[in-house]
N, C-alpha and C positions, 0 to 999 in steps of 0.2 A: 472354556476352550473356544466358543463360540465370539462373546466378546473377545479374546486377542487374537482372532483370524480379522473380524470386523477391522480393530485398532489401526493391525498392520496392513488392511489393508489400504483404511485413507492415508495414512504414515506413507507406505511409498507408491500409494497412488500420487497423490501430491509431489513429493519429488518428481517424478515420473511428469508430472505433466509442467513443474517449474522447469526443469531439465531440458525437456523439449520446448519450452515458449522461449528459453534463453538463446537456445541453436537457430532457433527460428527466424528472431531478431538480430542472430548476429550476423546470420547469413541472407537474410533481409533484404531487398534494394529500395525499398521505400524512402521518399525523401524526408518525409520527417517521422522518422523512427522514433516510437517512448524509450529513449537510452536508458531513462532515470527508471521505468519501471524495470528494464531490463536489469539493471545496476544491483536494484531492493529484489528481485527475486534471487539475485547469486547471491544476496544477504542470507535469503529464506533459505535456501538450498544448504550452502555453510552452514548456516545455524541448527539445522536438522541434524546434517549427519554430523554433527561435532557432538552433538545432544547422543544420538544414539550408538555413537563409538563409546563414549563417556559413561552412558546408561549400561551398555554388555560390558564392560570392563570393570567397572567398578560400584554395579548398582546400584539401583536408586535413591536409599538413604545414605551413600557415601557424600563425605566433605568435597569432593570431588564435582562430583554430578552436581551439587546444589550451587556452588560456585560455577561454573560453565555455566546451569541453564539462567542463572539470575544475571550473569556478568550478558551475555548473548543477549537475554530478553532486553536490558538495559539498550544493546546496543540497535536492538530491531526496530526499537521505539523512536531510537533518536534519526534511523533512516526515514522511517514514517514519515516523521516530523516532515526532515528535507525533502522525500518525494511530493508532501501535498504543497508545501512551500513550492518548488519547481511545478509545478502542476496549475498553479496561479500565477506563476511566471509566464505558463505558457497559454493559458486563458487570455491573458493580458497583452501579449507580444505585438500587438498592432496598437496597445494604449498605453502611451507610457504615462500619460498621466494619471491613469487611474491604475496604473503599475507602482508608482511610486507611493501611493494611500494605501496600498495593500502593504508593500514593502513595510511602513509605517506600522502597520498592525501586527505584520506578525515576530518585526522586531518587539515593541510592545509586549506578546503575548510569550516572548519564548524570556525574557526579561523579567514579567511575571509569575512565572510558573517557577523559574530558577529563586525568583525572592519569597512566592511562598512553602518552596518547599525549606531553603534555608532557614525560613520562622521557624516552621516546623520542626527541622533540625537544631536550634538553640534551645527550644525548650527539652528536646528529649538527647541530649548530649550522651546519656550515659550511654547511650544504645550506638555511640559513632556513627559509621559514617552507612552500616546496613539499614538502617531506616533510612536514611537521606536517600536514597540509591531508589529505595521501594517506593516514597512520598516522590521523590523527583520523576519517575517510571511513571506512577498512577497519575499524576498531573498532569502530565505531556501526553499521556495516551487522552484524557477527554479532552482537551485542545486541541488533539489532532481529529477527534471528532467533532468538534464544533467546527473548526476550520475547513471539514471536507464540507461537512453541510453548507456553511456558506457558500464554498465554491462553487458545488450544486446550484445555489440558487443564484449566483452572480452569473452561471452559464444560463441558466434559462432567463436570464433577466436581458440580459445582453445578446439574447437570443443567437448564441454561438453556433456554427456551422460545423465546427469540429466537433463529427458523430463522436467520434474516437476515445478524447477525451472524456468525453459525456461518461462515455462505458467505464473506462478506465476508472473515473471519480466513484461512480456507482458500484462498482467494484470494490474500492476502500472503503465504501459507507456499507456495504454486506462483511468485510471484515471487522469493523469497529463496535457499529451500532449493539448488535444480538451479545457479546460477549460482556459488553462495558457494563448492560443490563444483568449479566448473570454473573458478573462478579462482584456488582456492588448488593445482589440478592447473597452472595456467599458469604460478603461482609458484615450484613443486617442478622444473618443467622448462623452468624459466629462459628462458620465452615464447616455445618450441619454438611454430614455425606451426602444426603440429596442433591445439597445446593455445589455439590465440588463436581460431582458426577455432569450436574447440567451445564458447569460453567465449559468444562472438559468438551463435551459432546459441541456446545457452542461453536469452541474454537476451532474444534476442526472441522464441523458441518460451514463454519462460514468463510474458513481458509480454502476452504473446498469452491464455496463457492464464488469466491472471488478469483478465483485462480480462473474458473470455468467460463466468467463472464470476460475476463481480462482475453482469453484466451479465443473468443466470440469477438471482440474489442477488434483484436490485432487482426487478425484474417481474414473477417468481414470487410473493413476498411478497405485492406489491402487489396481485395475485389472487387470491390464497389470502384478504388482508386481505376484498375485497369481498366474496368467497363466504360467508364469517364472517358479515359484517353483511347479506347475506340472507338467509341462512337463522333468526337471532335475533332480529333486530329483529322483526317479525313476531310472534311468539310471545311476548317482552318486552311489544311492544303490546298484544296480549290479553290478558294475564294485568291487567297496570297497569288495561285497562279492564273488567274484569270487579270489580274488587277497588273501582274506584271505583264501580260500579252497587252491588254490596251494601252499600256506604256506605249511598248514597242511601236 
C-alpha cells in the first residue's frame, strides 16, 4: 500500500509540475524562451497519461499497454535526440562555424546509430521489426547521452553566458546518466527483480529531478533577466538623455 501511494505519487506529481512549467512558458514573455524544452515536456505529459489511461483499461500485461508504452518510449527518445540537437543549435547561435562541425556530427551520429542498429537487425530477422525498434531505442538513448555530455563541456569550454541553457543541459544529463547505468546493470543480470526495481526507482527519481532543475532553469533566469533591466535601463536612459541635452 505504502509503495503505490509513493508511485502515484511521483506519477502525478510530475505531471503536475510538467503541466505547470508548460503554462508557464507559454504564457511567458521572455525573449528567448526554451520552446523546444517546452515542446518535449507536452511529449512527457502525452506520453504519461496515454500510458496510464492504457494501464486502468487494459492492464499491464495487456497487448495493448505493452504496444503504447514501447511505441511512446520509441517516440520520447527520438524527441530527446532533437531537443539536445536544438540545444547545440542554440549553444552555437553566434558560431556558425563551429555550428556547422557540430551539424556534421551529429548527422554523422544519428546515421550511425540507424546503421548499427540495422546490422543488428539483419542478423536477428526472425524476430522483425520489435528488436529493431528496442536496438534502435537503446542506441539513440546513449548518444543522446554522450552528446549532452559533450554539450556540457563545449559550454564550459566556450565559457557560455547562457545560465539557462547551462541548467537546462544538466537537467538532461540528471535524466540520462543514473538510468542508462541501471539499465545496462538489469541487462548484465538478466532482469534480476533487484536490478528492475532499481532501474524503476532511477527513472523516476531522475525524471524527478530533471523536471525540478528545469523548472529552477526557467524562473531563475527569468528573474535574474528582470533584475538586469532594472538596474540598466535607468542609467541607459540618462546617459542617451544627457547626450541629447548637449546636442541641443
Amino acid at each position: 500500500m505504502y509503495n503505490a501511494i509513493v508511485s502515484y505519487g511521483f506519477q502525478y506529481g510530475c505531471y503536475l509540475i510538467e503541466a505547470g512549467l508548460i503554462i508557464f512558458l507559454a504564457r511567458s514573455s521572455q525573449r528567448r524562451r526554451p520552446i523546444s524544452a517546452a515542446v518535449y515536456l507536452a511529449c512527457m505529459l502525452a506520453t504519461g497519461v496515454a500510458r496510464t489511461y492504457i494501464l486502468h483499461r487494459y492492464g499491464v500485461g495487456s497487448t495493448q499497454y505493452s504496444d503504447v508504452y514501447f511505441a511512446t518510449d520509441f517516440l520520447l527518445i527520438i524527441g530527446a535526440f532533437i531537443l539536445v540537437c536544438l540545444f547545440f543549435r542554440r549553444a552555437c547561435l553566434h558560431e556558425e562555424k563551429m555550428w556547422r562541425q557540430v551539424r556534421l556530427l551529429l548527422t554523422f551520429i544519428c546515421v550511425l546509430v540507424l546503421g548499427t542498429s540495422g546490422l543488428f537487425f539483419s542478423y536477428n530477422y526472425g524476430h522483425l521489426l520489435a528488436n529493431f525498434i528496442v536496438e534502435f531505442r537503446q542506441n539513440l538513448y546513449f548518444a543522446c547521452l554522450v552528446l549532452n555530455t559533450l554539450l556540457y563541456l563545449l559550454l564550459q569550454q566556450i565559457d557560455s553566458a547562457d545560465d539557462q541553457l547551462g541548467l537546462l543541459v544538466c537537467g538532461v544529463g540528471i535524466q540520462f546518466a543514473l538510468p542508462a547505468a541501471t539499465s545496462a546493470l538489469e541487462r548484465l543480470t538478466a532482469g534480476a527483480p533487484f536490478a528492475q526495481s532499481l532501474n524503476s526507482l532511477s527513472n523516476r527519481f531522475c525524471t524527478l529531478g530533471m523536471l525540478l532543475v528545469w523548472t529552477y532553469a526557467v524562473v531563475h533566469v527569468k528573474e535574474k533577466a528582470i533584475q538586469v533591466t532594472r538596474r540598466k535601463i535607468p542609467a541607459w536612459a540618462e546617459v542617451t538623455a544627457d547626450l541629447n541635452v548637449q546636442r541641443r
